[in-house]
C-alpha positions, -999 to +999 in steps of 0.1 A: +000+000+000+012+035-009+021+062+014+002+092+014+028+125+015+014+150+038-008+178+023-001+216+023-016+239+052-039+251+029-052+220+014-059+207+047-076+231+056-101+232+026-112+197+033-145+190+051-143+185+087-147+146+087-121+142+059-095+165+081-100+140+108-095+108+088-066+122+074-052+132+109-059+098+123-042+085+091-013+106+097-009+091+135-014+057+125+017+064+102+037+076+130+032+050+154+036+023+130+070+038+121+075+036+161+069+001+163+087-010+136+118+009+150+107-007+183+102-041+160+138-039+144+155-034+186+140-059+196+154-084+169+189-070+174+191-076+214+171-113+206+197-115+181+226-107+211+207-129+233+210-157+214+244-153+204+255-156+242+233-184+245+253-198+223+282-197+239+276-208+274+263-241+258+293-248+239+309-241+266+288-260+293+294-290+264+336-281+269+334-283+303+309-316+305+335-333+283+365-328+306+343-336+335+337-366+320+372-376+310+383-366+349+358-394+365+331-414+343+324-428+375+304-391+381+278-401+357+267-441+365+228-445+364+204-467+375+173-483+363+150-506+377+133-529+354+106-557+364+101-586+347+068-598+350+073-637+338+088-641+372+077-607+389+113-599+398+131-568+396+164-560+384+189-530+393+208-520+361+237-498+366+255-479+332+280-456+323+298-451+293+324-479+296+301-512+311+268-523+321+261-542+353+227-557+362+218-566+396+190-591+404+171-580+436+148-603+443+107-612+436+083-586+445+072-605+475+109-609+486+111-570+486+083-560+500+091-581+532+128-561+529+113-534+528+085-533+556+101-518+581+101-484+558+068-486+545+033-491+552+024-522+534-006-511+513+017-486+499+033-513+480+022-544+483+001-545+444+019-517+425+048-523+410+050-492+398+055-477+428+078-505+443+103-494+410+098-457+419+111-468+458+138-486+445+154-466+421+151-438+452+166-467+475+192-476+454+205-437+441+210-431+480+230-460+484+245-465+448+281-451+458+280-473+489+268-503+465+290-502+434+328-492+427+347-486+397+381-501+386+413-477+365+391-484+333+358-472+349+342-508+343+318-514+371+314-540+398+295-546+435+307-536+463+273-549+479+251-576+461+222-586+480+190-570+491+200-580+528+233-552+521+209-525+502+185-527+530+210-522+556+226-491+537+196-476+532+189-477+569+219-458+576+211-434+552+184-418+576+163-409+541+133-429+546+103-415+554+079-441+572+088-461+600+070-493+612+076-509+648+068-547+644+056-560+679 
């Protein structure tokens, strides 16, 4: 759409009353369009900035993960708990980026009598999916008390029986129910 050039004093002022008004509301619709796009165009530039410095903190976060890494792989073993329902038994699997070790923990009924003195048993007795969520809590607590890492970073047990898990975890202090058996 074209731009209208502003009129002379004394064409403006020869228009009708309503026309001078359209046109002066035209006129200040031009102006504060021109603001905003100046506004528009500022806004890219410090996005644009922004950005930019994004940028490099990530690559850098990336440099400094990578030495990190190189220092202790150790830093960054995880843990999953998996259930496998042909047998209803559950498995700790520990990985890093040099080995894999699984640890078998026992059937779910074997586990939940482990673990009774921490929990209420309706909490856990039918869900397995809170049982996993329980152990994987259980087990980060206690994983550098459970597993230990040779010169190549391969892992192995330190602890490998429920029995030992239970008993670290109860020195942890971190559960959060309580049950006296009479």
């Amino acid at each position: 759409m074209e731009k209208l050039k502003r009129i002379s004093q004394e064409k403006f002022d020869s228009l009708k009353k309503d026309e001078k008004e359209l046109l002066l509301i035209y006129y200040k619709t031009i102006e504060k369009e021109s603001k905003l796009s100046k506004s528009l165009a500022k806004s890219r530039r410090k996005t644009k900035k922004v950005k930019e410095k994004l940028n490099k903190v990530q690559i850098s976060r990336k440099e400094i993960l990578n030495k990190i890494k190189s220092i202790n792989q150790s830093l960054f073993t995880s843990s999953t708990i998996v259930c496998d329902k042909r047998w209803n038994s559950y498995i700790c699997i520990f990985k890093n980026s040099v080995s894999q070790k699984s640890l078998y923990l026992g059937n779910h009924k074997t586990i939940v009598n482990a673990l009774s003195p921490f929990y209420s048993n309706e909490e856990f007795i039918d869900s397995q999916d809170f049982l996993k969520k329980e152990l994987k809590k259980i087990i980060s607590t206690v994983q550098d008390k459970l597993i230990k890492h040779n010169d190549s970073n391969e892992i192995s047990f330190k602890k490998n029986k429920l029995k030992n898990i239970v008993e670290l975890y109860a020195e942890s202090g971190k559960w959060d129910y309580w049950s006296i058996e009479d």
